[in-house]
NUGULUM-142868 format. One line per field, with one value per atom (N, C-alpha, C): residue in one letter; x, y negated, z negated; residue number from 1; atom name. Coordinates in steps of 0.2 Angstrom, whole numbers, plus 5000, padded with zeros to 4 digits. Each point is the difference from the previous one (the first is absolute). Layout:
! residues N
rest = (a/...)
east = (X/...)
north = (Y/...)
up = (Z/...)
nr = (NUM/...)
atom = (CA/...)
! end
This chain:
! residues 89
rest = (x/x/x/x/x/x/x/x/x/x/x/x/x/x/x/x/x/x/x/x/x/x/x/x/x/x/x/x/x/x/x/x/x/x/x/x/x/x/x/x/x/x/x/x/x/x/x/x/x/x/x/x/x/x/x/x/x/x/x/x/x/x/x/x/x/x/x/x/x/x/x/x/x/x/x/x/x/x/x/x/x/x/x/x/x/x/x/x/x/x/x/x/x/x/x/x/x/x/x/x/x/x/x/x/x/x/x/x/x/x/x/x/x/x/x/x/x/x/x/x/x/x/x/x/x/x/x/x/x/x/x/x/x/x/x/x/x/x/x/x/x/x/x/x/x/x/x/x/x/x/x/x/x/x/x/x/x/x/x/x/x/x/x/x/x/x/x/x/x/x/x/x/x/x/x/x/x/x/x/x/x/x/x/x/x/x/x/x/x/x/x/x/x/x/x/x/x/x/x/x/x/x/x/x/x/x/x/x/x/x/x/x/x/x/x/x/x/x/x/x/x/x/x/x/x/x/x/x/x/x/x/x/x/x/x/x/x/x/x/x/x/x/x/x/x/x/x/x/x/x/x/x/x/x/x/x/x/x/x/x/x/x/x/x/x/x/x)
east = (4376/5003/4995/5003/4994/4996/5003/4996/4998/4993/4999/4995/4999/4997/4991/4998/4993/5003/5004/5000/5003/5004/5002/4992/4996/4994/4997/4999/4995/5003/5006/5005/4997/5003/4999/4992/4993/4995/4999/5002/5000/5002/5006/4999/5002/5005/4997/4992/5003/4993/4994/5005/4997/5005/5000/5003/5006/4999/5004/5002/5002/5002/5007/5005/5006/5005/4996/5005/4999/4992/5000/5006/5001/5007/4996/4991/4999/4999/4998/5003/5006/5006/5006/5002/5000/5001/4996/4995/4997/5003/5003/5001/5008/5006/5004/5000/4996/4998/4998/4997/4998/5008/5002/5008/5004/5000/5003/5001/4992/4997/5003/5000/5002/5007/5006/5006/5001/4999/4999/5000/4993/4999/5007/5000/5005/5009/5000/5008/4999/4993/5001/5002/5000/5000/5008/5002/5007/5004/5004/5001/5007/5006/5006/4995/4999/4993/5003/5005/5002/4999/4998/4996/4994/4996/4993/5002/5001/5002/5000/5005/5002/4992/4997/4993/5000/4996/4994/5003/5004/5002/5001/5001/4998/4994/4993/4996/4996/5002/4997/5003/5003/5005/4995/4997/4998/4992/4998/4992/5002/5004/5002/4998/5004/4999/4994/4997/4993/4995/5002/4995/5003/5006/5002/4998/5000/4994/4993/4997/4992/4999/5007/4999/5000/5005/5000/4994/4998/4997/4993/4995/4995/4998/5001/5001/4994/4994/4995/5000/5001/5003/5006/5003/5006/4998/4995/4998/4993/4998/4999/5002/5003/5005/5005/5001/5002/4996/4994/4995/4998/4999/4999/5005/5007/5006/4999/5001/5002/5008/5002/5007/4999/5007/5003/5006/5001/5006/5005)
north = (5109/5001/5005/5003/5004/5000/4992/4997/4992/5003/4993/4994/4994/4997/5002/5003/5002/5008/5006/5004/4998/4995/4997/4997/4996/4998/5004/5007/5006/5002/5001/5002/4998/4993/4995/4999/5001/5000/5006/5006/5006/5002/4997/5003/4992/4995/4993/4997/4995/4996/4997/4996/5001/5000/4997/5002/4996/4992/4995/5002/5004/4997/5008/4998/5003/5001/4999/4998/5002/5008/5001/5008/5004/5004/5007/5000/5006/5001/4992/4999/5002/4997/5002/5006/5005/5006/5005/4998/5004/4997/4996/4993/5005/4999/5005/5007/5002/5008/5001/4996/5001/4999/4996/4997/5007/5004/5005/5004/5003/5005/5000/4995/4998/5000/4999/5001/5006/5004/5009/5001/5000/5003/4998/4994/4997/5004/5000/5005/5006/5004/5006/5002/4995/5001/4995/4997/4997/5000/5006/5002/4997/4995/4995/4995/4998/4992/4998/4998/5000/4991/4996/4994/5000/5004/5003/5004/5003/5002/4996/4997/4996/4996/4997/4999/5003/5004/5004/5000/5002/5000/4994/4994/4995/4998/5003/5000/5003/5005/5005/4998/4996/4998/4994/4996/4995/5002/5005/5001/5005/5004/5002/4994/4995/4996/4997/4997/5001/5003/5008/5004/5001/4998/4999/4993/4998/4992/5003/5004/4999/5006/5005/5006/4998/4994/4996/4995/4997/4995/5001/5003/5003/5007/5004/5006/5002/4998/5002/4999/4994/4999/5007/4999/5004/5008/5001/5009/4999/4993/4999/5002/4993/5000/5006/5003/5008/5006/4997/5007/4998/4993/4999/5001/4999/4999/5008/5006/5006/5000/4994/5001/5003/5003/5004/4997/5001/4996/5007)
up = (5338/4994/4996/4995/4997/4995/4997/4995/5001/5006/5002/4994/5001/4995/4997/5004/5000/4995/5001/4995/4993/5000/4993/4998/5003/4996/4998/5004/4999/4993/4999/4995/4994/4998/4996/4997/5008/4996/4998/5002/4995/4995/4997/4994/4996/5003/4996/4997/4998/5000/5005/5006/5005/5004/5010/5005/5001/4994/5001/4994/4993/4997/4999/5001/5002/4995/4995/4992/4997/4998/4996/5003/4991/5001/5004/4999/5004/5007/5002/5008/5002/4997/5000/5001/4995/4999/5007/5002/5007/5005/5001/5004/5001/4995/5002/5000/4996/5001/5009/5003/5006/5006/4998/5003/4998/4993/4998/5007/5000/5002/5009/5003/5006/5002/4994/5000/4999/4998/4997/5008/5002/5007/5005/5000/5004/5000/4993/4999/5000/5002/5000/5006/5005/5007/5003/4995/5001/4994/4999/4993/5001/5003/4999/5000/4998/5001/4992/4999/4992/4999/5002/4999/4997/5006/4998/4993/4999/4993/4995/5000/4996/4999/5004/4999/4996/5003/4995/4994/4998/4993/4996/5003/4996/4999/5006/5000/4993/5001/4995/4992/5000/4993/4999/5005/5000/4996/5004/4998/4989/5002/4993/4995/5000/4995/5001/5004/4999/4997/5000/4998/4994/4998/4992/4997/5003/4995/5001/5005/4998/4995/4999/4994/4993/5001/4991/5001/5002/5001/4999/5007/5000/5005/4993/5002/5003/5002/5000/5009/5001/5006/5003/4996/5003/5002/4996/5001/5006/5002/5005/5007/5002/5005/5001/4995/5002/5001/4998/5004/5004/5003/5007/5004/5000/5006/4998/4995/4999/5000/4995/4999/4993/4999/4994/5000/4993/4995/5000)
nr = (1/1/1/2/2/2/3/3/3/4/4/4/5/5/5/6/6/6/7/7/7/8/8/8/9/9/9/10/10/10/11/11/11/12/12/12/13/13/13/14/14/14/15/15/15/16/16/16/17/17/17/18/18/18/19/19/19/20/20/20/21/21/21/22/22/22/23/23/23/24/24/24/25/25/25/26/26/26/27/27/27/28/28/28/29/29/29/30/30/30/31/31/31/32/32/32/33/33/33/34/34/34/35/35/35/36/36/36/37/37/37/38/38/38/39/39/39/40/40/40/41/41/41/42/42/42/43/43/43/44/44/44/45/45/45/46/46/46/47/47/47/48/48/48/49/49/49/50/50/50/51/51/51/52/52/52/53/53/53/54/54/54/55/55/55/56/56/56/57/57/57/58/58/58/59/59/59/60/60/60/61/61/61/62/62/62/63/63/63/64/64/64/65/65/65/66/66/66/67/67/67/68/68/68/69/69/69/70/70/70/71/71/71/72/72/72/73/73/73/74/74/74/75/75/75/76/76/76/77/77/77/78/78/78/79/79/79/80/80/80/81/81/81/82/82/82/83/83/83/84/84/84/85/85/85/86/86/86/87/87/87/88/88/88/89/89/89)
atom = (N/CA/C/N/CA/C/N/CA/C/N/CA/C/N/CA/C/N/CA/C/N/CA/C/N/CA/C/N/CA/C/N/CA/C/N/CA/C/N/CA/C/N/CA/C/N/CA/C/N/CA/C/N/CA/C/N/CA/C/N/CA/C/N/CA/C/N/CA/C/N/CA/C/N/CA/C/N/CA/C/N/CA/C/N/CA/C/N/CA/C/N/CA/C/N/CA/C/N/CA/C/N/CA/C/N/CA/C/N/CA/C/N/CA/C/N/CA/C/N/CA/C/N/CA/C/N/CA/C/N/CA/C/N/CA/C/N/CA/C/N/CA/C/N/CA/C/N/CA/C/N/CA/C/N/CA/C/N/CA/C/N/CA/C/N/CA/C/N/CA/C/N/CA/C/N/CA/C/N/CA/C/N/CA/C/N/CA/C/N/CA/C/N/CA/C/N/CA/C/N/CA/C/N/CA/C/N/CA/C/N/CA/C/N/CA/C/N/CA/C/N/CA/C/N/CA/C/N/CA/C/N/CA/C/N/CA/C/N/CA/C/N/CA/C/N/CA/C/N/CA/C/N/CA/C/N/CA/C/N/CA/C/N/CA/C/N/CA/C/N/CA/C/N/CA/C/N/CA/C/N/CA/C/N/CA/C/N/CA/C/N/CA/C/N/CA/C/N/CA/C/N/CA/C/N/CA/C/N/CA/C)
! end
């Protein structure tokens, strides 16, 4: 599998608080930014894969609103975790 439990820890203690804790939204947001990034490659090479699709796009709806609460929220965070993944809005 491509997101085994030892790269999710790595994950979560990278840009979370630490390795255990799964909750906070900038774990999250790299957590599927990384699952994004995965599915992208994947459909560029099975382009009827319309399940997979369908993923990703709920995926990417899912971290949106994430990265809409840490924009109202705490924005300081938010221009964070976007200059570490190099996401643009």
């Amino acid at each position: 599998m491509y997101l085994s439990t030892e790269k999710k820890q790595e994950i979560f203690a990278k840009y979370g608080k630490s390795a255990t804790d799964t909750g906070t939204s900038e774990g999250q947001i790299a957590l599927f930014t990384h699952r994004i990034n995965h599915l992208t490659e994947h459909l560029k090479r099975n382009k009827k894969d319309f399940n997979t699709e369908r993923s990703l796009v709920r995926l990417v709806g899912k971290r949106r609103s994430l990265l809409d609460y840490l924009s109202k929220n705490h924005i300081d965070r938010y221009r964070v975790i976007i200059q570490e993944l190099g996401i643009r809005k």
